[in-house]
Phi, psi and omega in degrees: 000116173258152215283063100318294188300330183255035181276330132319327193260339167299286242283291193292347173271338185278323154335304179296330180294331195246029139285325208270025189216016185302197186071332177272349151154177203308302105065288185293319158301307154334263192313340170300318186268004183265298175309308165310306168303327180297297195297340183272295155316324142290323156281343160284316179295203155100285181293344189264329175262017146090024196305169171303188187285295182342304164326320190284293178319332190278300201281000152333276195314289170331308148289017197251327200260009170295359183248353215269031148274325193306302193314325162290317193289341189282327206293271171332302200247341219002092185176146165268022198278110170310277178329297199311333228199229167213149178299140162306304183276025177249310199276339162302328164298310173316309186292313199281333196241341174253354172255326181102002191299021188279334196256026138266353176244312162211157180279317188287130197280333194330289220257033179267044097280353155296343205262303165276008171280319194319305198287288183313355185213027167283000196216358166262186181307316202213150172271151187281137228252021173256005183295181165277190202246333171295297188347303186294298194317288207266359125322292209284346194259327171283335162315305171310288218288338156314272172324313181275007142303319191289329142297358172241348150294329181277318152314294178308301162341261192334268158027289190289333178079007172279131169297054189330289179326335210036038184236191203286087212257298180017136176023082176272288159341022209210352221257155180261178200230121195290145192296291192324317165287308190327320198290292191268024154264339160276030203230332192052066193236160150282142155284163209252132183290327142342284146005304187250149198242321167262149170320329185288327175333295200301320200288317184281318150358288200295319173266358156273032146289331179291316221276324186268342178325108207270354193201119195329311192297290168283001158268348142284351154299340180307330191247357170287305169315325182071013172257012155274331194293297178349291199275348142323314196270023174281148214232135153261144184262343165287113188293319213283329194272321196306333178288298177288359185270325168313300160337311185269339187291314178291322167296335153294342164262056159243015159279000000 
């Protein structure tokens, strides 16, 4: 039986799990269409690098569960803030693999170090350099299909007129861009969240996420979807920030 055929008895348990946290707030829905979208996105890079079927299936399954800490951390801390709160994708890891619920989504066990290295290393800065060459693979592939969902939440946020961040938007068109981060986006680096102090900080955050995109296939859905270009064209009335955004626009096409 291949988790293709159970993808439905996946789809309706992870439902039931994130029913058991309605009420708290939008917050749940969000992340719920965010894992779906994730799991869709991983399987299209999945299929574009030509993996076996199984494979495909496998980063699916990563993607529907690669979030499943957010729900306890909104519950707890009511917030997506990680600094704020606790990482998230290592309590994903707790639930799925130390509480045991991974044997509510497949019984077989062959591939939970991959599910936990994937999932456990979706979110930080840099992967840790003891994985396996699967390990890394199906890291780096839930890393894309992540970022590139997040672009298109960071739109609707913009969109929405929302203060994702919770940080300092006042005269936001007018806000400077902090040297250290300007330093590591010319750098084609993430920025290091310790770094940033302003929305603007978070807003170049955001788009030197495309600068980590480990595989071709997803810097072209990046620009087929079109919520990077979005958050590209965003324009500062302060020329010296107006400058560096220029600055990074140009270093996103010479990848």
């Amino acid at each position: 039986m291949t988790m293709e055929i159970l993808r439905k008895n996946i789809l309706d348990t992870f439902k039931s799990y994130v029913d058991g946290f309605c009420g708290i707030g939008p917050g749940v829905n969000l992340k719920y269409t965010h894992s779906l979208r994730v799991a869709a996105l991983s399987e299209r890079i999945a299929q574009s690098l030509s993996m076996e079927k199984e494979d495909i299936d496998l980063a699916w399954l990563i993607g529907i569960l690669h979030d499943i800490g957010r729900f306890e951390q909104l519950r707890r801390y009511q917030t997506f803030f990680d600094y704020r709160s606790m990482d998230h994708a290592k309590y994903g890891v707790h639930v799925l693999f130390e509480e045991g619920h991974i044997k509510d989504f497949i019984a077989s066990s062959e591939e939970n170090d991959v599910i936990r290295a994937a999932i456990g290393e979706h979110n930080v800065y840099e992967v840790r350099g003891d994985l396996s060459k699967r390990e890394l693979h199906f890291a780096r592939l839930i890393r894309d299909a992540d970022k590139l969902d997040i672009f298109r939440v960071y739109v609707m946020y913009r969109e929405k007129n929302l203060n994702v961040w919770n940080v300092d938007w006042s005269d936001l068109e007018r806000q400077s861009i902090s040297d250290s981060v300007m330093a590591q986006a010319r750098a084609r680096r993430l920025v290091k969240t310790q770094s940033k102090a302003t929305f603007m900080d978070f807003y170049v955050g955001a788009l030197c996420f495309y600068f980590d995109l480990n595989f071709s296939i997803s810097r072209k859905i990046a620009w087929e979807e079109g919520n990077y270009a979005k958050l590209l064209d965003f324009h500062s009335q302060n020329p010296e920030t107006e400058q560096k955004l220029d600055e990074i626009r140009e270093l996103v096409h010479t990848i």
